[in-house]
C-alpha positions as CSV (number, residue, x, y, z in Angstrom):
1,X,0.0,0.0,0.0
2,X,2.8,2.7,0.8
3,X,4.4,1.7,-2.7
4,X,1.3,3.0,-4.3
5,X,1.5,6.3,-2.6
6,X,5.0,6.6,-3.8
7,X,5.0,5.5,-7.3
8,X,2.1,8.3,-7.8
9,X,3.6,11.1,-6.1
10,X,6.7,10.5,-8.5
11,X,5.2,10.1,-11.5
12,X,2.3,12.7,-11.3
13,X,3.4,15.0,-8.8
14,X,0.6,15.1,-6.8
15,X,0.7,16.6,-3.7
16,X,1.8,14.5,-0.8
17,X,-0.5,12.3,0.8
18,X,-2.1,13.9,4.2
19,X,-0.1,12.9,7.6
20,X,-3.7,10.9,8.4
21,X,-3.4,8.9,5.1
22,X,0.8,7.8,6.0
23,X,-0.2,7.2,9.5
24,X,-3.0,4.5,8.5
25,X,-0.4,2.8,5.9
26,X,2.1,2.6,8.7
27,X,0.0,1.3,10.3
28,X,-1.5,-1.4,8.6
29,X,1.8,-2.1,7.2
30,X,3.3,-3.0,10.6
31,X,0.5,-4.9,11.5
32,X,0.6,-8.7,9.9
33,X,-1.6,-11.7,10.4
34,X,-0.8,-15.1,12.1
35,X,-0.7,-18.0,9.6
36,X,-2.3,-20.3,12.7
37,X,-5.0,-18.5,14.6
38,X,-5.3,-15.4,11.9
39,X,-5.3,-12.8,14.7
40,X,-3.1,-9.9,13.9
41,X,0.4,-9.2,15.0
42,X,3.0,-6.6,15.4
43,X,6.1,-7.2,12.7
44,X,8.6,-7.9,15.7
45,X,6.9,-11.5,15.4
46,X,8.2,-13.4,12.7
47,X,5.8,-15.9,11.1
48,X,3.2,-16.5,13.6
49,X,2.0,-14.5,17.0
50,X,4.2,-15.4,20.2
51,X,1.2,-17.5,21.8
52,X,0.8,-19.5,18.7
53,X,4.9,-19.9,18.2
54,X,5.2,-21.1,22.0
55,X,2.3,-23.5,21.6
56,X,3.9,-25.0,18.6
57,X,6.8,-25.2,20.4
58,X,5.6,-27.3,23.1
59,X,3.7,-29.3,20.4
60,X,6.7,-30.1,18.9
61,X,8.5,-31.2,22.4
62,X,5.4,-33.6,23.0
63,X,6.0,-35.0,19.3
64,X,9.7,-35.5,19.7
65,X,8.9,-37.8,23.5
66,X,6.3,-39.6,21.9
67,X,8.6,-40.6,18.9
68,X,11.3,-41.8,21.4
69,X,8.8,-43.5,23.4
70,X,7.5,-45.3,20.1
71,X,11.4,-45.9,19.5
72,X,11.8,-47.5,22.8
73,X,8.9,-49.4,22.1
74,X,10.0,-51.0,18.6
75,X,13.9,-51.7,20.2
76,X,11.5,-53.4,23.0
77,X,9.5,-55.7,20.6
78,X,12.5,-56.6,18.8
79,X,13.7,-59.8,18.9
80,X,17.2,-59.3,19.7
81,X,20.7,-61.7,19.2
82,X,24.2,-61.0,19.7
83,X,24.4,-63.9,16.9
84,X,23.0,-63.6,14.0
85,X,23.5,-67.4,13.0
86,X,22.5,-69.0,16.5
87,X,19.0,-66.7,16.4
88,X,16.8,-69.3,14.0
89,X,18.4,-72.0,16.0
90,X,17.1,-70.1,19.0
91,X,13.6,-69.6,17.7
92,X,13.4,-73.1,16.5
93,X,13.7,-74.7,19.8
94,X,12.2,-73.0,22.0
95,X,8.6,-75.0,22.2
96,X,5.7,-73.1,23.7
97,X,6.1,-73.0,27.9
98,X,3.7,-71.7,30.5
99,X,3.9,-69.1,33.1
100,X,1.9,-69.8,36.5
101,X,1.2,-67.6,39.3
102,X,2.1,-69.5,42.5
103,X,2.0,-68.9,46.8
104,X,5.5,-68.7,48.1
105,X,5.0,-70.5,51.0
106,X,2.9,-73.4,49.5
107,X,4.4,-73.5,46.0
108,X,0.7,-74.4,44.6
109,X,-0.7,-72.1,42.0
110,X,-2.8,-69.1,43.3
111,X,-6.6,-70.0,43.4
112,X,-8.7,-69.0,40.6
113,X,-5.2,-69.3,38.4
114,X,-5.0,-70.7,35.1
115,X,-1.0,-71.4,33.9
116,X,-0.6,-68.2,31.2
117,X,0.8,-69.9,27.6
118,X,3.8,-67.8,26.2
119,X,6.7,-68.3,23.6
120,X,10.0,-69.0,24.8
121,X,11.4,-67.3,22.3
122,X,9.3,-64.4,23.5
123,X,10.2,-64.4,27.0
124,X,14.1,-65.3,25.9
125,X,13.7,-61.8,24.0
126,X,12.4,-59.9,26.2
127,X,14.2,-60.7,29.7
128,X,17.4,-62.2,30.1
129,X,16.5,-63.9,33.1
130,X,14.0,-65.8,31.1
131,X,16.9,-66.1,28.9
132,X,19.0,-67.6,30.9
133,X,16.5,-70.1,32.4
134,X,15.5,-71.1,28.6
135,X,19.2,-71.6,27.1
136,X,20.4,-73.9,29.5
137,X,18.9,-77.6,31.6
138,X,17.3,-75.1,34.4
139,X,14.0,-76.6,35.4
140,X,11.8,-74.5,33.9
141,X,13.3,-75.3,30.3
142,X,13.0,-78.9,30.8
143,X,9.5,-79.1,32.1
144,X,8.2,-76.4,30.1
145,X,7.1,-74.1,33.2
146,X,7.9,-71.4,34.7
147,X,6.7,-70.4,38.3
148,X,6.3,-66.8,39.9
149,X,5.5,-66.7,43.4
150,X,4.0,-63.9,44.6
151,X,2.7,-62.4,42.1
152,X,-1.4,-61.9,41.5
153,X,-3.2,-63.6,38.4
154,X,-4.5,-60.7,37.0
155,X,-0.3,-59.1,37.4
156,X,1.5,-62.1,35.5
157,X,-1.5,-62.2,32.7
158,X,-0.5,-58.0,32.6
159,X,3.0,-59.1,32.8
160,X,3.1,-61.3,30.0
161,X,0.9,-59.3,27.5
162,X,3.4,-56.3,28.0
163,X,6.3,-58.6,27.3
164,X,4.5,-59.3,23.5
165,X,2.7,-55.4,22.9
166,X,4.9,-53.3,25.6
167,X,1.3,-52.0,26.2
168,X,-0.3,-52.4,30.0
169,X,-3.4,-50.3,31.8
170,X,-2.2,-49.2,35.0
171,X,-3.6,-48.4,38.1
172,X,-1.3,-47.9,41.5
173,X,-1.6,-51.3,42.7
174,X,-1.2,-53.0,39.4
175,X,1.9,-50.4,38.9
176,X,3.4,-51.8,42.0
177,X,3.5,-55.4,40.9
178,X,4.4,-55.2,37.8
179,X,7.2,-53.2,38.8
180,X,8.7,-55.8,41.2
181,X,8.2,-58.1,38.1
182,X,10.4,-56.0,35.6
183,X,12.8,-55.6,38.8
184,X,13.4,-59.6,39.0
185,X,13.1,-60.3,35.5
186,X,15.2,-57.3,34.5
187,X,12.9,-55.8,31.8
188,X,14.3,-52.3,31.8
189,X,11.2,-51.4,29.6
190,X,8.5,-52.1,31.7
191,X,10.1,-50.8,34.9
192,X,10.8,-47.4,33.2
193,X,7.1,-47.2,32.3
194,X,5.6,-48.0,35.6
195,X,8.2,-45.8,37.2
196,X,6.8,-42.5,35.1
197,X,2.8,-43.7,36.5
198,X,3.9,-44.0,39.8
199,X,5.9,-40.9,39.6
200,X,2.7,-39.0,37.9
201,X,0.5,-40.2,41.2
202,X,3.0,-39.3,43.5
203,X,2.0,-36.9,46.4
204,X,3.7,-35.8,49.4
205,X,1.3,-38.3,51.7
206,X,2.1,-40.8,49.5
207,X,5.8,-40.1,49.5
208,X,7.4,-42.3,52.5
209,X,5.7,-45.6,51.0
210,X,7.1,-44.8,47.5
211,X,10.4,-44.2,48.4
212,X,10.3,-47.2,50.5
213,X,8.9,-49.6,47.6
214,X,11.4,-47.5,45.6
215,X,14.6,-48.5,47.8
216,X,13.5,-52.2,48.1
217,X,13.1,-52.5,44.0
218,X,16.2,-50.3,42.8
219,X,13.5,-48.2,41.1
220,X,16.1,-44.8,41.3
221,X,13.7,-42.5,39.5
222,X,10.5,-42.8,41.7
223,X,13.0,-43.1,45.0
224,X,14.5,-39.6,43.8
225,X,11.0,-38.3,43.2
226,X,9.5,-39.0,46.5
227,X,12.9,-38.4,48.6
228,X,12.1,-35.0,46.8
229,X,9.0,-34.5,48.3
230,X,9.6,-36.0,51.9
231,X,12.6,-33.5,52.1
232,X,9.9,-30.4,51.0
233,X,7.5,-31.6,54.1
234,X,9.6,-33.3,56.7
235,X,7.9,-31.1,59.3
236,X,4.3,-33.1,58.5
237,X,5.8,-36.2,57.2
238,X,7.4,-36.7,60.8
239,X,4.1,-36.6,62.7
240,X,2.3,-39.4,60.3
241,X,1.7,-43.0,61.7
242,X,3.9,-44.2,58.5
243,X,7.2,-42.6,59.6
244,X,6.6,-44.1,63.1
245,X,6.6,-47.4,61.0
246,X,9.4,-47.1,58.8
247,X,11.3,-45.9,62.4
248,X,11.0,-49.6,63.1
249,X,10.7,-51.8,60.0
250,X,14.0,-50.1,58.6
251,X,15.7,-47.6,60.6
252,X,18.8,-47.4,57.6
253,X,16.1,-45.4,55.4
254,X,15.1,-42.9,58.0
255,X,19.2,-42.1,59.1
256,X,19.4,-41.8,54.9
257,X,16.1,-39.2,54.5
258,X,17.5,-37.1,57.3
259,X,20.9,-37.0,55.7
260,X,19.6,-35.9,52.6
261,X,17.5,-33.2,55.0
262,X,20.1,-32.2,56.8
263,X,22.4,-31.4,53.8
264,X,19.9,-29.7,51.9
265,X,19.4,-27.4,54.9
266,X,23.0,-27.0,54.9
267,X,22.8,-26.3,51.0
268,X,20.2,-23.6,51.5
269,X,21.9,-22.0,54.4
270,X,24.9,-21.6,52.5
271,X,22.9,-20.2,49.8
272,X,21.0,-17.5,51.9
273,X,24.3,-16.9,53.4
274,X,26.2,-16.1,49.9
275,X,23.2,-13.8,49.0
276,X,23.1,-11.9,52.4
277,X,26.7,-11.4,51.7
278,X,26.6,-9.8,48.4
279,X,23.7,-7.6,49.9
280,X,25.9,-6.7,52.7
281,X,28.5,-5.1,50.0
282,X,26.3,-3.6,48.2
């Protein structure tokens, strides 16, 4: 629009155009409009407004975790083998096996149980525990079961349909035990994904039995989280019928939570200290 004015006051001489006219193509020259929400925008912007560029932004950030996840996934699901030549020999002879939820006192199976049917190959794949116990004479090769004691029915039929579509629906309890299965069985996969719901439900009156199961299952991302919160509300936490109980089942834990209170107290002293000092010269 201000070209226009130009090119006719060059060519025709006409008298300039009024200070009203230049001040409304300014105007409407430095204003633009947003390719996503079409709400105008001052030229300082570049391309889109700042409240659509920031929530493209974090679009793209979700995008990139969920392609990792899906990543993660895949490596999960593939059937991996440090060699290449022994893997059809692998798959070949490893016959169909069972998986059966037993008590660990009695050894009989848990009532209302049915033995869950699984791959060896599968299981070989996906935990090398199971790998372990299917290359070599162990019992469970040779009689085509395995047994997992405590462990519920309804956790080793989750536990087993994760290990063949890394997919399981979670709720806290269900969380919890298939944690302590990816723990024994060493599936990195599944204890990384029960570790981010646990960690999503965590709260701080939930905090002193986390980092408990945490500490007993080497889960170091949920033991981190709740230490976290149990160091932010120590003065509550301390007052609660579950620290008198953890006082007493395992006194090791408490002597570790108040060293990791203490030194943050130290940390933040120091802190406050530093910044009264640079007030002080100031």
């Amino acid at each position: 629009m201000r070209r226009h004015h130009i090119h006719q006051h060059q060519h025709h001489h006409h008298r300039p155009p009024s200070p009203d006219t230049t001040d409304n193509s300014e105007s409407e020259s430095s204003m633009m409009k947003c390719v996503s929400c079409k709400e105008e925008y001052d030229t300082d912007d570049a391309g889109t407004c700042r409240e659509c560029y920031e929530e493209a932004s974090e679009t793209e950030e979700e995008l990139k975790r969920e392609i990792e996840e899906l990543k993660s996934k895949v490596n999960f699901l593939r059937f991996w083998d440090s060699r290449p030549l022994h893997r059809s020999t692998v798959t070949c002879s490893f016959s169909d096996v069972v998986l059966v939820a037993v008590d660990a006192d009695s050894g009989k199976p848990v009532v209302n149980s049915v033995p869950v049917p699984a791959n060896k190959a599968v299981l070989a794949s996906r935990s090398p525990v199971f790998r372990a116990m299917l290359e070599t004479e162990m019992e469970e090769s040779l009689s085509g079961t395995i047994k997992l004691s405590d462990v519920s029915y309804d956790a080793l039929r989750a536990f087993v349909n994760y290990l063949y579509t890394a997919e399981a629906s979670l709720d806290d309890e269900m969380a919890c035990e298939l944690l302590v299965l990816a723990d024994k069985y060493e599936v990195k996969h599944l204890k990384t994904y029960c570790e981010k719901f646990l960690i999503s439900k965590l709260n701080w009156e939930s905090s002193l039995m986390n980092y408990s199961f945490a500490n007993q299952h080497n889960a170091n991302n949920l033991l981190d989280a709740a230490l976290s919160l149990i160091l932010d509300n120590m003065d509550k936490l301390s007052k609660r019928e579950e620290y008198v109980e953890l006082v007493e089942k395992d006194p090791r834990l408490v002597v570790e939570i108040y060293e990791a209170y203490l030194s943050k107290q130290v940390n933040t002293a120091a802190i406050v200290g530093i910044h009264d000092d640079k007030g002080t010269k100031r």
